[in-house]
N, C-alpha and C positions, 0 to 999 in steps of 0.2 A: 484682370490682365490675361491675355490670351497667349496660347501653350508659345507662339513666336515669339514673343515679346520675353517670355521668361526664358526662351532658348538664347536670343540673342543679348540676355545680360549673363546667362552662366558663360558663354565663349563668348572671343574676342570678334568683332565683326570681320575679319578674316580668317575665319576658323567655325564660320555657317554659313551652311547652304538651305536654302528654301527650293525645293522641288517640287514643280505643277507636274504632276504627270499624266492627270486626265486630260484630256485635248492635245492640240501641240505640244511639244515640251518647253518649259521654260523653266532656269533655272536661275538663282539672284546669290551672286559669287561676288565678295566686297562690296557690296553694292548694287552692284551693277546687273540687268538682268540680262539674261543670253539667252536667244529664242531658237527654236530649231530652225528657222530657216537662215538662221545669221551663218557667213563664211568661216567662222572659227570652227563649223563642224566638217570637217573635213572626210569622215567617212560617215552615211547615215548609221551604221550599228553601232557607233560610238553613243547615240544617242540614246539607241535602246537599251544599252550595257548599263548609263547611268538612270534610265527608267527602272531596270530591271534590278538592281541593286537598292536605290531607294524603296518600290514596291516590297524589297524583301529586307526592311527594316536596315539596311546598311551592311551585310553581310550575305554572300552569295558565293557560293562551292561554284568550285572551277568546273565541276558536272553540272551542277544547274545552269550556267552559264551558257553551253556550250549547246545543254537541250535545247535553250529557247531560241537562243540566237543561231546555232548551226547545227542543227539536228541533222542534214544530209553529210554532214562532211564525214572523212574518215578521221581517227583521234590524231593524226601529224598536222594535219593540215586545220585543223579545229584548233589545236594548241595556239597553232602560228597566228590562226586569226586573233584570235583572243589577247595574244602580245600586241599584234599591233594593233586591234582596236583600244588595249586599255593605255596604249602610250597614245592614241590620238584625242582621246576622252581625257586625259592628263591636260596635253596642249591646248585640250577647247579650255580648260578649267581655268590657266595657268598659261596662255600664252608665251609670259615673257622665259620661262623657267624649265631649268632644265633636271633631268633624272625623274625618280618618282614625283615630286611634289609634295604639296600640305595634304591631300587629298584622300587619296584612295592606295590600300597599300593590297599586294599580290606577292605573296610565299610560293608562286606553284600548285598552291590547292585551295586556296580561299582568297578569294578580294572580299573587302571592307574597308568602310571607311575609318579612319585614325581614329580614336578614343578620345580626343578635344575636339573632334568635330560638332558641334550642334548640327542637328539633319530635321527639318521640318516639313512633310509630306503632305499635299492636299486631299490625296484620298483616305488617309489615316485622321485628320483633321475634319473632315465630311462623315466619317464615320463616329468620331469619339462626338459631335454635334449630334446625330442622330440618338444615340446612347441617351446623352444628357436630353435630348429634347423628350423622349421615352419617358424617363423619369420625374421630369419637369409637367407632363401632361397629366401621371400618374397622379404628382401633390396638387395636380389642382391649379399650378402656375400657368396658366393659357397663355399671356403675353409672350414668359419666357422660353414656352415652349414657342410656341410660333418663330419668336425670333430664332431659336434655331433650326427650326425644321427648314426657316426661309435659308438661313445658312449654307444648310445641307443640298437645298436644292439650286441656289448658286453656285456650287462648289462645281457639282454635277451637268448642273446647264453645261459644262464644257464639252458634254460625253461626246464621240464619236459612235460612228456603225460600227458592227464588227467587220465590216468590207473593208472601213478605212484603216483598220491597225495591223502590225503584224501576226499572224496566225499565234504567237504564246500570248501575247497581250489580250486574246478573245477573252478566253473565262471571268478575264479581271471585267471587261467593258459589259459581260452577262451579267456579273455580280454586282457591279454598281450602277445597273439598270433599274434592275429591283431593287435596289436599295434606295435607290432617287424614287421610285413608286412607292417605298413604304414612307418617305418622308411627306410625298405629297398627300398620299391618304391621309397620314398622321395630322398633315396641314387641313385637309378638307374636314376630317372626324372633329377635330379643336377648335374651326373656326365655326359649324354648325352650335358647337357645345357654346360659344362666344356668341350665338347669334347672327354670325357676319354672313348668310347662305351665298353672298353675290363673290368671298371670295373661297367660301366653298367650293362653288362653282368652278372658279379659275384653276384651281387645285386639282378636280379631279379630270379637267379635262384636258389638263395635262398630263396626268397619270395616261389619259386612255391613248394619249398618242404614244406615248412611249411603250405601256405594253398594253394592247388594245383588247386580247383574250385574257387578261388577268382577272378571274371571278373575285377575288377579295376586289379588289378596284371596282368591278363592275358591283358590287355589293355595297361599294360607299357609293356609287356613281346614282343608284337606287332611294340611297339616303338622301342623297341631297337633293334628287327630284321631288321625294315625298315633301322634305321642309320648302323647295318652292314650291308644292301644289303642282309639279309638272310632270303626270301623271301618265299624259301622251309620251311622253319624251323616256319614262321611266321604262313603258313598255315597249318602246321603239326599240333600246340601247338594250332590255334580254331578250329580245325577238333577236335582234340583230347576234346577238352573242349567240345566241343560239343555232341561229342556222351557219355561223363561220365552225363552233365549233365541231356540228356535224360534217359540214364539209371537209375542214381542214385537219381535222383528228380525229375523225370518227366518234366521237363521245359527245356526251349533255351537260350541260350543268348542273353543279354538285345538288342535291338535297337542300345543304342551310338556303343555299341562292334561290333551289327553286320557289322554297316557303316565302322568302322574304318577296318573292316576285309574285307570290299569290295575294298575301298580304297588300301590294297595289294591284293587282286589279278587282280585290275586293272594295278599298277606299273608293277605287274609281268606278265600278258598276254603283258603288253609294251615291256617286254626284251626279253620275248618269240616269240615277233610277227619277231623279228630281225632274230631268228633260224628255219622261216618257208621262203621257197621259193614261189615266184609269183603265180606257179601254186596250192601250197601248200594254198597258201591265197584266191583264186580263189575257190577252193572246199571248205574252209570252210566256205567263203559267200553263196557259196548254200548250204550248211548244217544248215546254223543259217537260212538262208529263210525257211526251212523245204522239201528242193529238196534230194526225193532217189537216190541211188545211181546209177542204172539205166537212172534215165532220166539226172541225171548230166555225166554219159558216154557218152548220146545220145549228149548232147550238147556239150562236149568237143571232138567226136570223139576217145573215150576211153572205152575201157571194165570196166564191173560194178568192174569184180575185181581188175583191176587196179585201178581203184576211191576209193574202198574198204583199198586196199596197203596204197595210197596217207593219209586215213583217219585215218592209224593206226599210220602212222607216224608223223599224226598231233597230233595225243593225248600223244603220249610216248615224244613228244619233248615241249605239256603243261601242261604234269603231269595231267592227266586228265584221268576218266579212259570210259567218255563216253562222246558221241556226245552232247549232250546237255549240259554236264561241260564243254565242250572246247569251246561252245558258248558264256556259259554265262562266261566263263575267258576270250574271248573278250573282251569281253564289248563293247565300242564302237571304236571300232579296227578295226570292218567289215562291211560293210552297207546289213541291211536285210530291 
């Protein structure tokens, strides 16, 4: 039985709310669910009041309140808001009814919600699934983990940009960014462990859209090239991380990531050494010793430009676009 299910037999079903607060808002009040773009919302910060109050487990100080939702106002005119947005947020809740309500009570220094209220939150619910999905990988349970990780990442499919929310809602949409990427790594790492590489696949290419410089991601993203043998695509995706993270933040990637990125294009100068012929492996041993082309003709009894030919065809067959990449995609392939 899941945590809603036990909320709504401890309270009466008018005396729980079910709050979506990732994406639009939607809340399920007797039943019934009330979306933010329905007319019962009559002012939009009424909306965020009861985002910003569930977000904060059901209890929110009249200064928290005030930071998120009117951080420019002066304290009179912040007060007044807050009165009338928590009697319009009352009226969306509670149309027919009048005074406080069942709902949400305000002393002047704390709103909260009533103490027989059941309050069920989706990003508290997407979070405690991630938890369990953790520990469910840990025993060894891959099914049940998956099913929650898949959970987690439905919950989060709702996420919006931070463009689209208001400026106090950022950190929460930062924070359940990453946490939607650890679920789907979680998902790629477990379905690899399961064998499943094609929904490996789906998993972490999801992750990369959402955070696309993320090195742990791009480190499963690695993993899962290696179990399909997609070797090109492996180097393509830290090539690519690479030159964004110089550009875009002046930095490299980390050490663990560079290893594990060495580690393919070792595999792959192995599969590639299979599409070089004898003489082909013969020139790039004196190429990684630092022998010109020239004196490698003198020695094999070949023109510099046939040596030249021989060298072009060693790099277009290791993806490589100079002599010293195709060395070092040896690796220890060639004796120098």
């Amino acid at each position: 039985m899941n945590s809603r299910s036990v909320a709504a037999q401890m309270c009466p079903a008018s005396s729980f709310l079910e709050v979506r607060v990732i994406g639009p808002l939607r809340v399920r009040v007797d039943g019934f669910w009330l979306k933010e773009a329905d007319q019962r919302w009559r002012r939009r910060r009424a909306v965020e009041l009861l985002r910003a109050l569930a977000l904060a487990g059901g209890r929110l100080s009249r200064a928290e309140a005030i930071a998120a939702l009117w951080p420019a106002a002066g304290p009179r005119e912040a007060q007044v808001s807050l009165r009338v947005t928590l009697h319009a947020l009352r009226r969306a809740l509670e149309p027919g009814s009048e005074g406080p309500g069942r709902f949400v009570d305000y002393d002047g220094a704390q709103l909260g919600m009533r103490a027989n209220i059941g309050l069920a939150i989706d990003a508290h619910e997407a979070e405690r699934a991630l938890q369990r999905a953790a520990l469910a990988r840990t025993a060894n349970l891959n099914g049940e983990a998956l099913a929650l990780y898949a959970r987690t990442i439905e919950i989060f499919g709702k996420l919006q940009s931070e463009d689209e929310v208001e400026p106090w809602l950022r950190p929460h949409v930062r924070r359940w960014r990453g946490l939607a990427c650890v679920a789907l790594r979680g998902g790629a790492e477990t379905s690899i462990t399961a064998g499943n590489v094609a929904a490996a696949k789906w998993y972490v290419e999801r992750a990369l859209q959402l955070e696309p410089l993320d090195e742990e991601t791009v480190g499963v993203a690695l993993d899962v090239a290696l179990a399909t043998h997609d070797l090109d695509g492996a180097r393509s995706r830290f090539l690519e991380l690479k030159g964004r993270l110089a550009g875009e933040l002046r930095t490299a990637p980390s050490r663990q990531l560079a290893a594990k990125y060495e580690a393919v294009v070792r595999l792959r100068a192995q599969r590639r050494k299979a599409e070089l012929t004898a003489r082909e492996l013969e020139i790039l041993t004196f190429v990684g010793r630092g022998v010109g082309s020239k004196q490698i003709a003198a020695k094999l009894g070949r023109s510099s430009r046939s040596i030249d030919a021989h060298v072009g065809r060693i790099l277009r067959k290791m993806g490589v676009a100079s002599r010293a990449a195709a060395v070092a995609a040896a690796g220890g392939l060639i004796e120098v």
